[in-house]
C-alpha positions in Angstrom: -14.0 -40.2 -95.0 -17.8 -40.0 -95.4 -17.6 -37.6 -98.5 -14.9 -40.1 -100.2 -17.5 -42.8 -99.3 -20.2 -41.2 -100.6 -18.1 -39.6 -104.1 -16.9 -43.6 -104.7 -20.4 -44.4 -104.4 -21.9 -42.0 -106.6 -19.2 -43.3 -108.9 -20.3 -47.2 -108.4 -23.8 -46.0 -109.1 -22.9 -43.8 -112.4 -21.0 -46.7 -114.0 -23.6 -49.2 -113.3 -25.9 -47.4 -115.2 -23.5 -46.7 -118.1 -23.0 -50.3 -118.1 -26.6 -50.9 -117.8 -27.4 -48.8 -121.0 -25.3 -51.6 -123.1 -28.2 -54.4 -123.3 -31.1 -54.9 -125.3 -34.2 -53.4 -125.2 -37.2 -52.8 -122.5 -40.9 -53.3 -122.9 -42.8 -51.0 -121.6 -46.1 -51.8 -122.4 -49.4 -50.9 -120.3 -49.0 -48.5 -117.1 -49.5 -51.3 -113.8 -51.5 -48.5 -111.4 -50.1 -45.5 -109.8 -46.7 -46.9 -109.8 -46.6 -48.8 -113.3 -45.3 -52.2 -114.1 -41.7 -51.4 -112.7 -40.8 -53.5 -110.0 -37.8 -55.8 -110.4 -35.0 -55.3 -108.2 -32.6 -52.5 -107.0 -30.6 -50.8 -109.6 -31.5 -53.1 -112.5 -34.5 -51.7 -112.5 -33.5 -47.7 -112.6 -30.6 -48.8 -115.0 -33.3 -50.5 -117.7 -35.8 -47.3 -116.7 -32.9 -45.1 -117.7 -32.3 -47.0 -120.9 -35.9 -47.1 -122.3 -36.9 -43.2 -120.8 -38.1 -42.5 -124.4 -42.0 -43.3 -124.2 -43.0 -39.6 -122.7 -45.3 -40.7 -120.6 -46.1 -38.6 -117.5 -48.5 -40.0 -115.0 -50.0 -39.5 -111.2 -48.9 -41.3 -108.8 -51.2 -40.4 -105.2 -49.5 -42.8 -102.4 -46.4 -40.9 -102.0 -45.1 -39.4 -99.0 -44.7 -35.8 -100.9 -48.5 -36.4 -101.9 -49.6 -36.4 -105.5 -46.6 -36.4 -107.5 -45.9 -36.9 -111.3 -44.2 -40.1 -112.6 -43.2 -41.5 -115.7 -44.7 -44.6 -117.3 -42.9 -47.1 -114.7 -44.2 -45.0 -111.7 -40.6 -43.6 -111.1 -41.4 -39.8 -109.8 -40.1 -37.2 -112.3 -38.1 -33.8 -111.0 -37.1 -30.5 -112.1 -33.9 -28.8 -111.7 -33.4 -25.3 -110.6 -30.4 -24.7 -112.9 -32.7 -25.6 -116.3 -33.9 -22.0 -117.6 -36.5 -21.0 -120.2 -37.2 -24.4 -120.7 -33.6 -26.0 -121.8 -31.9 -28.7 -120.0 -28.8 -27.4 -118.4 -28.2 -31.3 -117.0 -25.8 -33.6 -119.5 -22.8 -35.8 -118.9 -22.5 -36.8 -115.3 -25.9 -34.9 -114.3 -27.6 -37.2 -117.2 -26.7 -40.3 -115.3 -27.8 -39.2 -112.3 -30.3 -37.8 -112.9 -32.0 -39.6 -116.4 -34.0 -36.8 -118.5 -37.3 -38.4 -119.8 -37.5 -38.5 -123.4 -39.9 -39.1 -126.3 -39.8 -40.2 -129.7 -43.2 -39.2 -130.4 -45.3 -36.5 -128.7 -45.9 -36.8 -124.7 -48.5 -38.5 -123.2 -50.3 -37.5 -119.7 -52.0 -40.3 -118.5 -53.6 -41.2 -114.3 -54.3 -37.9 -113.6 -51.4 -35.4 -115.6 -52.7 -32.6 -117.6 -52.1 -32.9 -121.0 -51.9 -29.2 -121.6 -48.9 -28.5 -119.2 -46.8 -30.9 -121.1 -44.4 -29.7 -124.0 -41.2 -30.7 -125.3 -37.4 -29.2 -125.8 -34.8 -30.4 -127.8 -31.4 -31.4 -126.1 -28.0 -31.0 -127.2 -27.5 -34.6 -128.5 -30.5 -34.3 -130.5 -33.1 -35.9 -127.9 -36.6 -34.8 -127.0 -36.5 -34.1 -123.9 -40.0 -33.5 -122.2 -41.3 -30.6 -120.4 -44.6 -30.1 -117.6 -45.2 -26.5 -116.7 -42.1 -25.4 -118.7 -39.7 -27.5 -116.6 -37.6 -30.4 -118.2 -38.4 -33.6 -116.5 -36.0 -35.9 -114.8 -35.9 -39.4 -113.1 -33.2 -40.1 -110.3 -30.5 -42.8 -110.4 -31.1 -43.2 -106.3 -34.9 -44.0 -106.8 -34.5 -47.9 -107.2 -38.2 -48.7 -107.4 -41.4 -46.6 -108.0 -42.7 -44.8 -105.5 -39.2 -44.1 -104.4 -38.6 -40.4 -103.9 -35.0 -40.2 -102.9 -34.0 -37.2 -105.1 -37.0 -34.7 -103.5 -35.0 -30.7 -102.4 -31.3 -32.5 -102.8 -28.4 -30.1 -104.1 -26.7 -31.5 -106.8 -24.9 -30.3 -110.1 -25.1 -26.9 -108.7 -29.1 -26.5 -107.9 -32.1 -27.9 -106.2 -34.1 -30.6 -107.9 -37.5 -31.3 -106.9 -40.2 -33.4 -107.2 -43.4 -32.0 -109.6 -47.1 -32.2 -108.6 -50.0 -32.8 -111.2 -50.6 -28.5 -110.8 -47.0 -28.0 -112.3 -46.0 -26.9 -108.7 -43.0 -28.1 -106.4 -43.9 -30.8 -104.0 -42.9 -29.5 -100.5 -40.7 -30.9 -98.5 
């Protein structure tokens, strides 16, 4: 009963963002502290986060309960996934909903603390830029509903581990 709950969930939460990638546009302008400008509420925010993940910004965020962490430009913290090898995303379809890659139409930007030399780029499937810190592709997660949030840190999903970064290009612990 509690794995149908939770599959219809993940469900809910996957077409909400789908739905939520149909609207107009985002600004994104200036970076609001460690956490950015994000706020707003609940999944509205993650869905319009997913929708705009294109500026390549990665950033530090320092009041998090995994310590210093990397986030994108709206403070949401940014993971990688044990299945991605040699630098290519191995997350599309239902794992790009769930877990949003951060993209950029330009070069990336490491801002509050990133290193600007552990960031690169690597070109996904659809044509995206998808980009990269330490070699690792970087993800949000459709759970985290406002920055800081760090709901996605050691969970098994779409076959591996995903984990939260730190500015040295390491794994948070848990």
């Amino acid at each position: 009963m509690l794995r149908n709950l939770s599959a219809l969930t993940a469900l809910a939460l996957a077409a909400a963002l789908l739905a939520g990638g149909c609207g107009g546009g985002n600004d994104s302008s200036g970076e609001g502290g460690a956490y950015g400008s994000g706020g707003g509420e609940g999944g509205s925010t993650q869905a319009a986060q997913s929708e705009s993940g294109g500026d390549g910004v990665v950033a530090v965020a320092k009041g998090s309960d995994l310590g210093p962490i990397l986030v994108d430009s709206k403070g949401f913290t940014l993971y990688d996934f044990h299945k991605d090898k040699g630098g290519t995303s191995a997350c599309y379809g239902a794992c790009a909903a769930t877990w949003p890659p951060l993209t950029a139409e330009g070069a990336p930007k490491a801002t509050s603390g990133a290193q600007s030399s552990q960031l690169g780029t690597t070109k996904r499937k659809d044509g995206a830029v998808q980009v990269t810190y330490a070699g690792w592709p970087l993800y949000t997660y459709a759970a985290d509903s406002k920055p800081g949030d760090t709901n996605g840190q050691d969970v098994s999903s779409f076959g591996a581990q995903w984990y939260a970064l730190q500015p040295n290009g390491e794994e948070a612990p848990d």
